[in-house]
C-alpha positions in Angstrom: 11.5 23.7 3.6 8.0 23.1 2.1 7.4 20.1 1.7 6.6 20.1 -2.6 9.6 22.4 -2.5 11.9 19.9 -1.0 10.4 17.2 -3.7 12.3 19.0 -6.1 14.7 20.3 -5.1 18.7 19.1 -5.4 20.3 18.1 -2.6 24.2 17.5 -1.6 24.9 15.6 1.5 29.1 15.9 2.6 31.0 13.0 3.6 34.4 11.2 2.8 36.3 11.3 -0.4 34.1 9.0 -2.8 31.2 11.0 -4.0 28.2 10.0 -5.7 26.0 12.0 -8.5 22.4 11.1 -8.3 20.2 11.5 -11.4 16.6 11.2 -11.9 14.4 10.2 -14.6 12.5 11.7 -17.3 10.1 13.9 -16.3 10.5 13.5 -12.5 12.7 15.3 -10.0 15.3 14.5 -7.1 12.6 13.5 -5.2 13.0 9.9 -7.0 16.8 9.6 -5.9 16.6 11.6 -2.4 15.7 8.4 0.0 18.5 7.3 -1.8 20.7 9.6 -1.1 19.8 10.5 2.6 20.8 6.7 3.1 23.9 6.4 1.0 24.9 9.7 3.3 24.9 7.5 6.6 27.1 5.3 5.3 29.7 8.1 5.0 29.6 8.9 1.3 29.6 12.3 -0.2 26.0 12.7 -1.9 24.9 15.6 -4.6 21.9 14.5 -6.6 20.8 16.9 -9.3 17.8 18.3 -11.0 18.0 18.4 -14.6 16.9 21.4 -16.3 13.0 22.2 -17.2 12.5 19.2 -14.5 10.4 19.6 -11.4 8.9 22.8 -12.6 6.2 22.5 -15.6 6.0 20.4 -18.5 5.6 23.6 -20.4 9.0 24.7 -19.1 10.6 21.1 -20.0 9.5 21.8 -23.5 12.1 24.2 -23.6 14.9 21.6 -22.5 16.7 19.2 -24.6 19.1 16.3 -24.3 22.3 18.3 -24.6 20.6 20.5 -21.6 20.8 17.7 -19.8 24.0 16.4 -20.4 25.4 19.4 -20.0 23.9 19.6 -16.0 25.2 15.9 -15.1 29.0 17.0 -16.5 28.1 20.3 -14.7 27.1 18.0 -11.5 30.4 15.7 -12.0 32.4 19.0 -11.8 31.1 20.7 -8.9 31.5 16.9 -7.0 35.2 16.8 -8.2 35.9 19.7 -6.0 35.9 17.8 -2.6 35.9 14.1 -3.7 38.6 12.1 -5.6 36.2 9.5 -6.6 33.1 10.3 -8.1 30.5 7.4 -9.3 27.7 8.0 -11.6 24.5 6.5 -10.5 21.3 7.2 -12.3 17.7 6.1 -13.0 15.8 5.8 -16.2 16.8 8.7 -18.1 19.8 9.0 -15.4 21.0 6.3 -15.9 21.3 7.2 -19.4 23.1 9.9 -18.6 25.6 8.0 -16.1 26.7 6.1 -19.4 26.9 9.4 -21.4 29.4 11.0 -18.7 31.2 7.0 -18.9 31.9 7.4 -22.5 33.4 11.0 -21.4 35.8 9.3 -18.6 34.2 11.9 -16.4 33.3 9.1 -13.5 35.1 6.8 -12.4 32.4 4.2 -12.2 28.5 3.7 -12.8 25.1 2.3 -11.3 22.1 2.3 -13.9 18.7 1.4 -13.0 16.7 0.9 -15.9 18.6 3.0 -18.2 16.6 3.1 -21.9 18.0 1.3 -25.0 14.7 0.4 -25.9 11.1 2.0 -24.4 8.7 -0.4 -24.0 5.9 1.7 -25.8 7.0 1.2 -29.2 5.1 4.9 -29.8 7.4 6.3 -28.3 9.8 5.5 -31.2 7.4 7.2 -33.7 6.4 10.2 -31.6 8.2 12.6 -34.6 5.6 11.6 -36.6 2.9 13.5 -34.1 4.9 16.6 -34.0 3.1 18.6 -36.1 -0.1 18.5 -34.2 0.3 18.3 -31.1 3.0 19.0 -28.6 2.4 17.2 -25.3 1.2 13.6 -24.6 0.1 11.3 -21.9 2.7 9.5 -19.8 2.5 6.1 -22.1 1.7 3.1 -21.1 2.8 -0.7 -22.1 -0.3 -2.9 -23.4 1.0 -5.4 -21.1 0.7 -2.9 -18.2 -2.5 -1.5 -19.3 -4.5 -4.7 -19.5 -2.5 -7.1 -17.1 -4.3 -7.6 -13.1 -2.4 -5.3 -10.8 0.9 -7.1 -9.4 0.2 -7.1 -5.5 4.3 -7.9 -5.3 5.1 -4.1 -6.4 3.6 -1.6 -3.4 3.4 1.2 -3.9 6.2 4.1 -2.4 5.6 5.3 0.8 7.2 8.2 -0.1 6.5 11.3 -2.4 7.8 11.7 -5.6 7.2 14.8 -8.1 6.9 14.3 -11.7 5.1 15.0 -14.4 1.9 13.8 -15.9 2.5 15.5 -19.5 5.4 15.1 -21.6 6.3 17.4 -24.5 6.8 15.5 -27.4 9.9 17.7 -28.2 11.8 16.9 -25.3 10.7 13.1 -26.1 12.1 13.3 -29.5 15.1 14.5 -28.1 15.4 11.7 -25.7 15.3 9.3 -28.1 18.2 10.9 -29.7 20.0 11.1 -26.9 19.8 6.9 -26.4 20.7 6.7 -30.1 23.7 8.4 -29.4 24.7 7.1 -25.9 24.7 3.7 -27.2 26.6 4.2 -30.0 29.8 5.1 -27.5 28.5 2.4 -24.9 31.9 0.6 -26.1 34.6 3.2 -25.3 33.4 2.9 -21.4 36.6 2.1 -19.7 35.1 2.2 -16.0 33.7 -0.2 -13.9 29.7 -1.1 -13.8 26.9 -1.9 -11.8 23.7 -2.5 -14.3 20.5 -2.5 -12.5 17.3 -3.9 -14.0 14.0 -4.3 -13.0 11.6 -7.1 -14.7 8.2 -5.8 -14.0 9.6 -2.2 -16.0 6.5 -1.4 -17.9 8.5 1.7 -19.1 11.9 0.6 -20.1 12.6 -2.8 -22.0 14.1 -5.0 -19.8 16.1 -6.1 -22.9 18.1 -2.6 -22.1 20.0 -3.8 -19.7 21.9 -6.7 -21.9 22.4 -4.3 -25.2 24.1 -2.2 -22.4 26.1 -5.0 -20.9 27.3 -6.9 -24.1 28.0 -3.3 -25.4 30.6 -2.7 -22.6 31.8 -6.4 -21.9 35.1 -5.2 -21.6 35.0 -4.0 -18.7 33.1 -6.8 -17.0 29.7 -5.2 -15.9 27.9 -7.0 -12.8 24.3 -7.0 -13.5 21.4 -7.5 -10.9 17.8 -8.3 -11.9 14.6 -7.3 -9.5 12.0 -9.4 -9.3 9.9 -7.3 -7.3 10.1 -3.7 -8.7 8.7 -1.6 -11.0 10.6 1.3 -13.3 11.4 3.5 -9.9 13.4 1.1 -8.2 14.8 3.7 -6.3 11.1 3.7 -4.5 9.9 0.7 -4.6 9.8 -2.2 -2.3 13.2 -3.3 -2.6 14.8 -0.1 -2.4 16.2 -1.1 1.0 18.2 -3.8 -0.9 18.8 -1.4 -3.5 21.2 0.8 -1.4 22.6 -2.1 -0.1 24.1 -2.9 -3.7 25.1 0.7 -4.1 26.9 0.8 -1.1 28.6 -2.2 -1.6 29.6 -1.0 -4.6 30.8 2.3 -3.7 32.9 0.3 -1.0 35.4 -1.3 -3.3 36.4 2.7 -4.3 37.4 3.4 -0.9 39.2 1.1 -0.1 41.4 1.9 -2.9 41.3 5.7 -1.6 42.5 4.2 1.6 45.6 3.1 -0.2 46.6 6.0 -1.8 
């Protein structure tokens, strides 16, 4: 496979009876959540991670997606998984993480890992973006003040592997995203599954403060939340992304071991 083709494309890795559903972010591609997946699939878990539609293509063919476009290819995703695996876990980045919650409040997993799921983007422009509609319809990737003017952190290095995403964002398919958090978090509190919340603190794209709205939101169920200290928004590649699969792993454990019983 080429190697920009294999950026972006999905990928499913077979294993044993837990399976995991891998989303990406906004604007990116699978190749955020592959290294994660090819290492999740040594330990022995099933693996598909999706691409969601008008990703990993152009931004001009995003701006044809919305946000129930890509709900509907993470419930498609849950589906397909459901076919060999009797456990399937939601675990998502940014934008997929959102998404992990959405298919929560839908009892369509049976638990979830976010990582920097939105409640609150840190460029607060982002919130007013409808007001730019009418004249234009793609913007820059934004930027946080605080991560525009701050030194460079030496603690975050920089992936050493590829990812695909885009440098462009159409400002419909941002609208849309904001709509899509406005309406994930009002369900957060009918999640009845058990949750893994995963935050970075140097995320210059996502609020940190996310995380908590999520957790007291679904307090009921007892939601273990780890911080990052050394990470930026893709914590999936970043340079404790080892560690990272650790926790996932870990996490995944505790659903076989009930399998095992059955």
């Amino acid at each position: 496979m080429e190697p920009q083709k294999r950026l972006v494309e999905p990928f499913y890795f077979p294993g044993n009876n837990v399976g995991c559903i891998l989303i990406h972010g906004f604007s990116g591609s699978p190749s955020e959540m592959r290294l994660l997946g090819e290492r999740l699939a040594k330990f022995g878990w099933t693996v598909l991670g999706i691409r969601l539609s008008g990703h990993g293509t152009t931004p001009e063919q995003m701006a044809t997606t919305r946000w129930e476009d890509w709900a509907k290819d993470a419930e498609v995703g849950v589906r397909k998984l459901r076919e060999s695996c009797g456990t399937v876990i939601g675990v998502g980045l940014s934008m997929g993480g959102l998404l992990t919650l959405h298919l929560a409040t839908l009892g369509l997993v049976d638990g979830l890992i976010t990582m920097n799921a939105p409640m609150v983007l840190a460029d607060r422009r982002t919130r007013y973006v409808q007001l730019i509609r009418p004249f234009v319809k793609f913007v820059g990737k934004p930027k946080s003040t605080k991560a525009a003017t701050s030194k460079p952190d030496l603690t975050i290095a920089k992936p050493k592997v590829e990812r695909f995403v885009y440098d462009r964002i159409p400002v419909d398919a941002l609208i849309s995203l904001n709509r899509g958090i406005r309406q994930v978090r009002r369900k957060l509190h009918t999640i009845k599954c058990s949750a893994l919340l995963m935050q970075s603190t140097k995320d210059f794209t996502v609020n940190p403060v996310s995380v908590q709205i999520i957790r007291k939101e679904i307090q009921q169920v007892n939601p273990v939340v780890l911080y990052w200290e050394n990470s930026g928004h893709i914590l999936t590649l970043g340079p404790e992304r080892e560690e990272v699969t650790l926790k996932v792993h870990e996490f995944l454990q505790q659903y076989y071991s009930k399998e095992l019983k059955l």
